[in-house]
N, C-alpha and C positions, 0 to 999 in steps of 0.2 A: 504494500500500500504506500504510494508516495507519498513525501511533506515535504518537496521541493522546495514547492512555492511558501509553506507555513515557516520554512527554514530559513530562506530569503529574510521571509518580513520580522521574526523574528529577528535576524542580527543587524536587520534596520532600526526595531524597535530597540533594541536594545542602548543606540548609540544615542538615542535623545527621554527614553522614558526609564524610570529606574526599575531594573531587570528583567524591563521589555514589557512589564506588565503595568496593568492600572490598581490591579487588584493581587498578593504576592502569590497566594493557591493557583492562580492562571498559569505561573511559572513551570509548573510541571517538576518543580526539585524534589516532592514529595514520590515520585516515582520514576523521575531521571527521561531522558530525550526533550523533544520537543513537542511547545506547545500547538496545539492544531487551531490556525484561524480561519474562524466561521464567517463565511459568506453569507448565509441564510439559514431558514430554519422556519418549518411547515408543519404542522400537526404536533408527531413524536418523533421528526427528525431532524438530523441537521445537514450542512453541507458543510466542508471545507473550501480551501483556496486552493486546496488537488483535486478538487472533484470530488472527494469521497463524501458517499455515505454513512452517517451511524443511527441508529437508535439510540435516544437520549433519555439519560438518567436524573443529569444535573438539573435542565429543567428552570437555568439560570439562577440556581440554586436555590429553587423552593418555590417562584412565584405564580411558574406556569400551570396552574392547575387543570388549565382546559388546555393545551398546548400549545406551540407556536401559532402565533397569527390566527387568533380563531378568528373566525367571521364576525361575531359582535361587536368583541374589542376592535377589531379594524375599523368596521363602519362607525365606534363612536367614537373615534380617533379623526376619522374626515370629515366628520360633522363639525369640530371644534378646531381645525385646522379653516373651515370658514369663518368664525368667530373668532379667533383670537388665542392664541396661546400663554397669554400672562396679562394678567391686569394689575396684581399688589393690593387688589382690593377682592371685598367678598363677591360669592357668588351664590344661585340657587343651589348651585350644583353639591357643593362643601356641604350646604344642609343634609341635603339628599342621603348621603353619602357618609355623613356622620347617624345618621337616621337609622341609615342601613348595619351598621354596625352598632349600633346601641341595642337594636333588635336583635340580633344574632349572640350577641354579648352582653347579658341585662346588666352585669355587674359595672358596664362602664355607664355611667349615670350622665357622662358629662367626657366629650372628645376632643380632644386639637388633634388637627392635621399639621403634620411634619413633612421631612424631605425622606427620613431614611430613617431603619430602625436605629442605626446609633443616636441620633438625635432622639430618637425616642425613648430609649432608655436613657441618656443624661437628663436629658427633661424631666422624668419619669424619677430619677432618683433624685434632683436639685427638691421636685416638689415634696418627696418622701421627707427630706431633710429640713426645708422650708416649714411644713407641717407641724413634726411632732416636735423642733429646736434640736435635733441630736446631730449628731456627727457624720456615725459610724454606719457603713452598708456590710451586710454579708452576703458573701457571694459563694460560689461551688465552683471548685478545682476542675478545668475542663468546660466550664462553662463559658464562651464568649457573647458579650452584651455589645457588640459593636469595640470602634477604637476611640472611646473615653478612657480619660487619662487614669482615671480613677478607680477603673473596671479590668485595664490591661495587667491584672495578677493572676498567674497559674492561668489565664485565659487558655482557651481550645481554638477550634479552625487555621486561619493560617498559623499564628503562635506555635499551635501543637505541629503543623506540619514541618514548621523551620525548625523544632525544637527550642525557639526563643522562651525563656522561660517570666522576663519581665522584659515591659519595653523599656530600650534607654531614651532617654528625653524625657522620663517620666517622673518629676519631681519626689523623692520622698516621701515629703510630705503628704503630698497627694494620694500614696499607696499606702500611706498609713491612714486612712479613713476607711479603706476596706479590710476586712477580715476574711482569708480564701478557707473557705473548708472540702471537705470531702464530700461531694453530693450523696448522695441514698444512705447518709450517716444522721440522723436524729440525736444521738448525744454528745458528739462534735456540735449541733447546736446548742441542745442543751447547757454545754459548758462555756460555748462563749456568753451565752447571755448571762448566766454564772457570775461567770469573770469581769463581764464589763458593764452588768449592772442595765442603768437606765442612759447609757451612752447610745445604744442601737436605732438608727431610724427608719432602717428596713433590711428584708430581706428579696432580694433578687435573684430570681429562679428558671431554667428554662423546664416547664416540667416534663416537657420530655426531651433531652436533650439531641441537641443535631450538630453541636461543635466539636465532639471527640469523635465524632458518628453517632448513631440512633441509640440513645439511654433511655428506657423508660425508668420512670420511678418504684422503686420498690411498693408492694402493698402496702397503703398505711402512711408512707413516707409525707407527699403533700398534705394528708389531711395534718401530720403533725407540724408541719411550720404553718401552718394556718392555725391551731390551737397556741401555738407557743408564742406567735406572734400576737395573735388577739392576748393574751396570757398578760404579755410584757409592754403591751401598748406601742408595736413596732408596728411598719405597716407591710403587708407582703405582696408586693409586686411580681405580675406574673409576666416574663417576656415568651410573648408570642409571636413574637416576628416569622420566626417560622411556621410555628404551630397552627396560628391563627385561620383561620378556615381550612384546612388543611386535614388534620387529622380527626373534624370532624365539624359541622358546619357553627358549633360554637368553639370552637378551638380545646383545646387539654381542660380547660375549667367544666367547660361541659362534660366531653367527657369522664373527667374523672370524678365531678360532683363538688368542686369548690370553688370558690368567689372568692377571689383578693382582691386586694385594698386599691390596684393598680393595677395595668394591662396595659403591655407596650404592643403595639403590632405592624403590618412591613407586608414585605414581598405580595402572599395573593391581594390584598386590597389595592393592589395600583395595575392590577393585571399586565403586570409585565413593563410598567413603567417605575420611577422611582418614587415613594412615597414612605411614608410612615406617619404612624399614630400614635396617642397615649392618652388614656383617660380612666377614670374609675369612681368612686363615691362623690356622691354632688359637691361634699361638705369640705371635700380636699381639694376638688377638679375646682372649688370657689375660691383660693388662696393664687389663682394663677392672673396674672394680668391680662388686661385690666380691670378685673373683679379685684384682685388681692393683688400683692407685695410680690413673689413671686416670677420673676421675670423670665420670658421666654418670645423669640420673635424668629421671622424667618421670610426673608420677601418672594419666596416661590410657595412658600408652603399653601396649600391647597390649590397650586395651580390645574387651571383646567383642564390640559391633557391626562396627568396622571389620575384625576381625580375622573375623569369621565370612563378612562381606561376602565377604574378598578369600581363605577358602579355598575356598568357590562357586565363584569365578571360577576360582582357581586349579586346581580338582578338573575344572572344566569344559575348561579349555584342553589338560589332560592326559587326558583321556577323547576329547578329538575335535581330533588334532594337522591334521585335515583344515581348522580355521579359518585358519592361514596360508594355504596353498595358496585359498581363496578371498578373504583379504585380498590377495593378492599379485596375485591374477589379476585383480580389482576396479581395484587399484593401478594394474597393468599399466596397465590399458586407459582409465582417466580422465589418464594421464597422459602416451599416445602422443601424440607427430606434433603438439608445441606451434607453434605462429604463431611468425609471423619475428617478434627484438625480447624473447621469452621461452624464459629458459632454468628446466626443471623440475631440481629435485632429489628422488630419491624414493631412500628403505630404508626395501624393507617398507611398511610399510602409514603410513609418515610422509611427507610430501613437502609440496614448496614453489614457488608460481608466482614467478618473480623475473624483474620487471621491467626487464632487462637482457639485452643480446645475447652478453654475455660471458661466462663459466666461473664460475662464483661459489664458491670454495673458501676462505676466510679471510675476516673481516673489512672487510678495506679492499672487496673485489670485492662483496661485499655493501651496502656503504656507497651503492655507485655507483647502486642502482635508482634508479626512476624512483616514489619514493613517490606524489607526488600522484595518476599514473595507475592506481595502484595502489589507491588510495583511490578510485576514479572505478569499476573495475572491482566491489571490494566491494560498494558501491552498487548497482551494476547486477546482482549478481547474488544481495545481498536481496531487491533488488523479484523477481529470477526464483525466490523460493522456496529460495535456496541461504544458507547462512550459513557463512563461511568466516575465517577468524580477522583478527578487525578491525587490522591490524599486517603490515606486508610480512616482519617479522624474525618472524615465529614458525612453525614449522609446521603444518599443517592433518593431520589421520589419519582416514580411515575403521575403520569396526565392522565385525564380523561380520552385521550390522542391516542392511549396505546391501544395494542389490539391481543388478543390472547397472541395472534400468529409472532406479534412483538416478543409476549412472553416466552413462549415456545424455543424462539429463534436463539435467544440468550441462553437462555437452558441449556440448549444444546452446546451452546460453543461453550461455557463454564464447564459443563460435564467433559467437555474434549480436553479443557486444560486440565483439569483434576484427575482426567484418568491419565495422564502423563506420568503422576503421580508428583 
């Protein structure tokens, strides 16, 4: 399979953008050659700048839910390409749209529209802090909330893929306002609130993780930082950037049956454009400006493309709750009956190959794969037409786009590499 041309542009990018990429996981270090750049990209697949074809996993990591260029999204994209692409001022549209998420998500009482989920967890924690007077955030080893300067501790996705373990440029001080623990550890929480008392002003959680790859939460686990937190008077913020329509049409709070205090959310609400969200309880979403002290601003945020993008998307997923039941069923069956040596993670329509024969629920257990062979399998399931996220720590999701014949077809070529042994 050629990457002539991918390799070209590649050591073009490289000599004016830093390490060729905009984003570092693009880079391909997490499984060694080169990165493939995308021409286009239609339903559940993509093209390269050689021509090739793959079936896609990545999925632009999480937002495609209905897949490339679905038809809605297009046509309400050149409807507001006659209208205008930016105004700085409000619109129907922001209502709409915040409407539609408040519906899907009762727990957010009250919404701002962002640019991107990092802005939406820093928002999302300045407000947690702004609230209760406290300081201090706790976060989970492995878990990345975007790149806040505050949050980049033991962070996951690219982090975990370079191995960087803190960012430098990242003042001190500023990582000392986070506390990282061990996710699907409850007395590692228990102990820091212990220790540090009425200092805590929230906890920030993906609950089901997609930055080491696909963690669900142990049994029990979420429900107890939502007690411990209510407990302590901290407030518990759930990042759904990922998760958020996604693995299930009210995101992991649905469900797994709890409501926090906070909900950051991203990728599907902008249906493939860039956006972000964050809202939650009336009485705290009232401390944000210009209700409250609180400061936060953004002169794109709610801009009309993204925002029309992702009420498409959104009107589409509420018009036909039958796309879970055929992500899930899709899911099911590309991620049965894995080879000895790999253990799957899947919620919903997220999951993750992990190169490992052991349980993978935290950080450290994820550490353990077996990256190189992991980077051997990527490879080999390029050349089969499959394109599945260059990085052992990230999760991979199917579209509504795929077809069982999609699934099948993977199957197959995975079983070809594993019977290599």
């Amino acid at each position: 399979m050629s990457s002539k041309r991918s390799e070209v542009l590649f050591e073009r990018a490289k000599k004016i953008i830093p390490g060729g990429v905009n984003s570092p996981v693009r880079a391909f270090r997490g499984v060694g050659g080169t990165p493939r750049f995308i021409r286009r990209g239609k339903g559940a697949r993509l093209a390269d700048e050689d021509g090739n074809s793959y079936i896609d996993y990545v999925g632009s990591w999480g937002p495609l839910l209905l897949g490339h260029r679905h038809p809605e999204v297009v046509q309400a994209l050149r409807e507001i390409l006659e209208i205008g692409t930016s105004f700085g001022a409000p619109t129907e549209r922001e209502i709409e749209l915040a409407e539609m998420i408040r519906e899907a998500v009762p727990s957010m009482e009250m919404v701002r529209l962002v640019n991107s989920g990092t802005e939406a967890t820093m928002s999302a924690i300045r407000v947690a802090r702004g609230f209760t007077g406290r300081d201090l955030t706790i976060k989970f080893e492995g878990c990345y909330h975007g790149h806040v300067d505050s949050l980049l501790v033991k962070a996951g996705s690219g982090m975990a893929t370079l191995a960087i373990a803190d960012a430098v440029g990242v003042p001190a001080a500023f990582a000392a306002t986070t506390i990282a623990l061990p996710y699907n550890n409850v007395a590692a929480v228990e102990q820091a609130f212990e220790q540090h008392k009425e200092q805590i002003a929230s906890i920030i959680v993906e609950p089901v993780v997609g930055n080491m790859g696909c963690v669900p939460p142990l049994p029990g686990y979420l429900q107890a930082l939502r007690e411990i937190t209510a407990r302590h008077g901290a407030l518990l913020i759930f990042d759904e950037v990922m998760t958020g329509f996604r693995v299930s049409h009210g995101g992991a709070q649905q469900l797994y049956g709890i409501q926090p205090d906070l909900t950051t959310l991203g990728k599907v609400i902008g249906g493939g454009l860039p956006i972000g969200a964050y809202g939650g309880r009336a009485d705290i979403m009232s401390k944000v400006a210009p209700l409250g002290p609180i400061y936060q601003a953004g002169t794109l945020s709610g801009n009309p493309l993204a925002v029309a993008a992702g009420l498409a998307m959104l009107r589409h997923l509420k018009a036909n709750p039958g796309v879970y039941e055929k992500l899930e069923a899709m899911a099911g069956a590309l991620c049965a009956d894995p080879p000895r040596g790999i253990t799957v993670n899947r919620v919903g329509s997220m999951f993750t190959f992990f190169f490992t024969d052991g349980p993978v629920v935290d950080w450290d257990s994820a550490a353990k794969c077996d990256k190189e062979r992991y980077g051997r399998f990527f490879h080999w399931m390029l050349d089969h037409d499959v394109y599945l996220a260059p990085s052992q720590f990230e999760a991979a999701f199917l579209s509504a786009a795929h077809t069982m014949e999609d699934i099948e077809h993977t199957r197959q070529a995975a079983a070809a590499f594993f019977a290599q042994g």
